[in-house]
N, C-alpha and C positions, 0 to 999 in steps of 0.2 A: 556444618553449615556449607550450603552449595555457593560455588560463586558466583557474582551475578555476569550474565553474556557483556560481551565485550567486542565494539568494531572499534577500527582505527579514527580517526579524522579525516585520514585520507580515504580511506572505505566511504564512512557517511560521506562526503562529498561527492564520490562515484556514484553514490546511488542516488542522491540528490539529482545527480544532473540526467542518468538513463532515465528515473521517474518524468522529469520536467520534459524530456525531449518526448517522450510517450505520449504526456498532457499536451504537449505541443500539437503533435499530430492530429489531435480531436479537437481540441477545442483552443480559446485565444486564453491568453494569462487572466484576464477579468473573468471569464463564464467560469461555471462551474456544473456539474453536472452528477445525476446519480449513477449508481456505478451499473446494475444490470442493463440499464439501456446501451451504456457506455461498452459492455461486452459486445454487447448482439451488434454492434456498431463494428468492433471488431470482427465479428463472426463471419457478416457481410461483406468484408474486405478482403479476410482468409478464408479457405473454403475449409481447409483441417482444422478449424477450430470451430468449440461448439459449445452449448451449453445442454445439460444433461439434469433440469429438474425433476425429482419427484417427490412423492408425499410419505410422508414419514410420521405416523398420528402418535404421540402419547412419547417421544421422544425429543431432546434438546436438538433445536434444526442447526444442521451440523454443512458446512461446503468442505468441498476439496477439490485441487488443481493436478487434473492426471494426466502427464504430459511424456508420449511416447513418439521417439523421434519428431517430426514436421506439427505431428496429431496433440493437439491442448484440449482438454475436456473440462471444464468447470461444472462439478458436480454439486450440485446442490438442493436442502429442501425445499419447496416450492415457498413455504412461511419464509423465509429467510429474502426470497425473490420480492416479496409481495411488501414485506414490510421495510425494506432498502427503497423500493416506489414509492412509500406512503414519507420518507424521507428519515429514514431513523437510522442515527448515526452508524452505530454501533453496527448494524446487519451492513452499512454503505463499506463499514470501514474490513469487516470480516471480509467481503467480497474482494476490495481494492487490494486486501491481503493478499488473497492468492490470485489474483493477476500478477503482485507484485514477484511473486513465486517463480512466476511464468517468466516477466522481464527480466529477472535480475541471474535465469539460467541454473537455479538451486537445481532443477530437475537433474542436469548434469552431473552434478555430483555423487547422487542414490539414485536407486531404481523404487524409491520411496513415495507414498502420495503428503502433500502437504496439505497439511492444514489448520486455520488459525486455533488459540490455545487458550482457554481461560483458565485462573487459577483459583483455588478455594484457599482464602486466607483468613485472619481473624474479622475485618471488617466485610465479609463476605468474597464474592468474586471481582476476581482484578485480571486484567492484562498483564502477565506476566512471562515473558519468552523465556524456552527453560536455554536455550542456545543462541549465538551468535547468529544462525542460519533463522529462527524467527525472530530476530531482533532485528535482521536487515528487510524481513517482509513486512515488519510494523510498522518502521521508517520510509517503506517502497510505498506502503498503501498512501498514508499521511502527505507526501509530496507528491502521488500521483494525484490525491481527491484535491488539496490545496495549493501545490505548485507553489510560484512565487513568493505567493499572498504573504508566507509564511519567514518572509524579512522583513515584513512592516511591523513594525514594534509599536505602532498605532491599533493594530487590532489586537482584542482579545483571542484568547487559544476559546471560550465560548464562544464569540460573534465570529468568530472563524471554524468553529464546528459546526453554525449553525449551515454556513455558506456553503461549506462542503458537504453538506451533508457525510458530518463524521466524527467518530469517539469524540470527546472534549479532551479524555486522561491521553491518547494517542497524539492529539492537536499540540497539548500541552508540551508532553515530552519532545515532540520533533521540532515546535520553537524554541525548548533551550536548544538544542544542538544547532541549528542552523542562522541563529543570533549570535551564537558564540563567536568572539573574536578570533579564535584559531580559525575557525569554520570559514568564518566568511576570508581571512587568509588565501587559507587554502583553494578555497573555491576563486577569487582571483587569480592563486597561482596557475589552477587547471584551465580558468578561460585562457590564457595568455600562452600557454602550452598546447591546446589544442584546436585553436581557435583560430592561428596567426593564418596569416594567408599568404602564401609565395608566390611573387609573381615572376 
């Protein structure tokens, strides 16, 4: 039996807050917005970053984030582009993945391409990270697409996938973590640490 991926507390809290400072730059804590536009919005601003669709017939539409030196390329199938516009969760939240790839510096690590991961299991396919390294992109996409929103214990993890356009099962999982008592701890601890201002 494999064991399931494992971040710290103090991890998910780091990545919580690189995500939110990200959604900061684009948008205010109440919008919410879909993820391809939300690239090209970046692409505009970086000039080495780009996106690299193409068409891919008779195959599962597949992205990936290829990131060499300065140069990010979001590769992906054009179906995947098209139906993240039309507002479906799942393709917003694939994408937001490998941004999250891109933020959180994975690329650093390997000379690897990433990219998101479904698994086949008895009740079909699931979201399944077979590592720690795509369990921090699940978490990266989920607080990039939702930000805040995702400590208000008034919304549902559905009326909040609806909002962000993104997974429910990913929505879900990233509310228990960042509802969690340690979580929200810790994450006071970090504003207070990093936050203070010396004058």
């Amino acid at each position: 039996m494999t064991r399931r991926p494992f971040i710290s507390t103090q991890r998910a809290v780091e990545i919580y807050r690189e995500m939110v400072w990200w959604r900061r730059e684009l948008c205010e804590d109440t919008e919410f917005f879909n993820v391809p536009d939300t690239w090209e919005t970046l692409c505009e601003d970086i000039e080495t970053w780009k996106m690299n669709a193409y068409q891919a017939e008779g195959q599962k539409p597949k992205a990936a984030m290829v990131v060499f030196g300065d140069h990010a390329t979001l590769t992906v199938d054009e179906r995947l582009v098209e139906k993240a516009r039309k507002g479906c969760g799942l393709s917003n939240s694939i994408l937001a993945h490998e941004i999250s790839h891109l933020a959180l510096d994975h690329h650093a690590q390997s000379a690897t391409t990433k990219h998101f991961q479904l698994s086949k299991g008895p009740k079909g396919f699931a979201v399944k990270p077979p590592n720690s390294e795509e369990l921090e992109a699940d978490l990266g996409a989920v607080f990039f697409q939702c930000g805040v929103a995702l400590e208000d214990k008034s919304l549902s993890a559905l009326e909040l996938a609806r909002r962000g356009s993104a997974d429910v099962a990913l929505v879900r999982n990233a509310q228990r973590y960042v509802q969690l008592h340690v979580f929200q701890e810790e994450l006071s601890r970090q504003r207070n640490r990093y936050e203070r201002v010396v004058m």
